[in-house]
N, C-alpha and C positions, 0 to 999 in steps of 0.2 A: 529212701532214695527215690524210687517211682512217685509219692505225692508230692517231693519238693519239686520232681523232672515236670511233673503236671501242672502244681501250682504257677510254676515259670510258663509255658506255654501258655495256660489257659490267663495269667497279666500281660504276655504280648498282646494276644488276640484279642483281651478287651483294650489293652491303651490303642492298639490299631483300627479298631472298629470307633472309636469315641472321636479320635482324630478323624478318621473320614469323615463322621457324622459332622464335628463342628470344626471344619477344616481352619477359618481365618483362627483361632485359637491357638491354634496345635502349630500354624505355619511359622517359622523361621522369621521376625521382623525384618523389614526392607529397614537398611542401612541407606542414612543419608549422608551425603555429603558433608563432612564440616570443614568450612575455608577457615574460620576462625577460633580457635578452642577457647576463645571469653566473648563469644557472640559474634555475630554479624550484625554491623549500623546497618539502619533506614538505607542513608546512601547507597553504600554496597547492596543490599538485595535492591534497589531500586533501579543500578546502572547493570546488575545480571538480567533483570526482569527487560531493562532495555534493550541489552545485548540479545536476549533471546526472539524479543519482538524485531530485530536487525538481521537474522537468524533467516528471518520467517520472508520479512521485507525483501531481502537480497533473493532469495528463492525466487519471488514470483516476480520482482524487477528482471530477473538473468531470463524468464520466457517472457517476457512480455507486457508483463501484467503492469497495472498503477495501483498498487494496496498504498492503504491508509494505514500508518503503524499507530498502534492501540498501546497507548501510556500514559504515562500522567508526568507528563516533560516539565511542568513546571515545578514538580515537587524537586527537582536541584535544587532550587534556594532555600526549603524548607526542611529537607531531608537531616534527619541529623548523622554527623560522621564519623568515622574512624577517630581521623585524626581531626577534630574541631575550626582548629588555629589552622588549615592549610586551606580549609572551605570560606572562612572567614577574610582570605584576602583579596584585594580589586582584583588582581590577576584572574583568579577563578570567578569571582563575580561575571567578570566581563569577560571568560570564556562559556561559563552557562548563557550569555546573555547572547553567543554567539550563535551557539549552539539551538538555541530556542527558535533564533532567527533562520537558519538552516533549516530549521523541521519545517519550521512556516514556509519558505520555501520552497521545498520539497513538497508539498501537501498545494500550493498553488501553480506546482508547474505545469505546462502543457505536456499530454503526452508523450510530445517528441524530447520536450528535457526533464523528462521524471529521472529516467537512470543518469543524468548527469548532475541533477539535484542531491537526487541519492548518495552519489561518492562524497557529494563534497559535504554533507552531512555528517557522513562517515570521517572523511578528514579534521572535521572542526571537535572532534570524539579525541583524534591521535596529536589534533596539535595543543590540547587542554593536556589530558597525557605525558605528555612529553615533558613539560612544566609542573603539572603540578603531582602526579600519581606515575610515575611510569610503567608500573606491573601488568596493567593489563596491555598495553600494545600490542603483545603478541598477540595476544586474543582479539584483541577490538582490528585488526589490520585482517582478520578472518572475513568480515562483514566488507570489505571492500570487492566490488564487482573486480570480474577481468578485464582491466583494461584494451589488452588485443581484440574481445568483441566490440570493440567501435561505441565509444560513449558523445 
């Protein structure tokens, strides 16, 4: 009974010391998010990747700032999708194309209408949305400044 009470002790103390030694090994994997349990399309991580660069945009439009958002806006028409046939139609054609024109915008306004470029970039997002994906609204209507600070 005393060598098995010891033998247990003395396999804590070494699994405990081996662990400290080579901690990323021994830690607990970081848990990812899964939105989709048979993959995420191009598109979807493309329009999260956006959302989070709108995230970032909105931040430093609401003190002041004029940031340039860092994306690769044209891969909408290339991005492959969820659902194929819903990417595939004039509608969404000609709201990405809206959409591209907005950024363009936004990226050529003067100081004084950055944050009003910005919303309505942000709007041309909710009115593609509304039509063709409507899930994220909720979340994409996140990225719209406060109105009552005077756009």
């Amino acid at each position: 009974m005393k060598w098995s009470s010891l033998l247990l002790v003395f396999s804590l103390l070494a699994f405990g010391t081996s662990c400290s030694q080579r901690e990323e090994s021994c830690a607990a994997p970081a848990k990812k998010k899964i939105y989709n349990p048979n993959g995420d399309s191009e598109l979807a991580l493309l329009m999260r990747d956006m959302f989070d660069e709108g995230m970032r945009v909105k931040e430093e439009v609401a003190v002041g700032k004029r940031p340039m958002p860092k994306w690769d806006a044209d891969a909408i028409f290339t991005a492959h999708a969820t659902q194929p046939d819903k990417v595939a139609t004039p509608e969404f054609k000609a709201y990405a194309q809206a959409f591209l024109e907005a950024a363009k915008a936004m990226e050529d306004a003067s100081p004084e209408a950055y944050r009003q470029s910005y919303q309505g970039m942000v709007k041309t997002c909710v009115a593609c949305h509304q039509e063709v994906c409507p899930g994220p609204i909720v979340k994409i209507n996140k990225m719209l400044l406060d109105e009552s600070q005077g756009l």
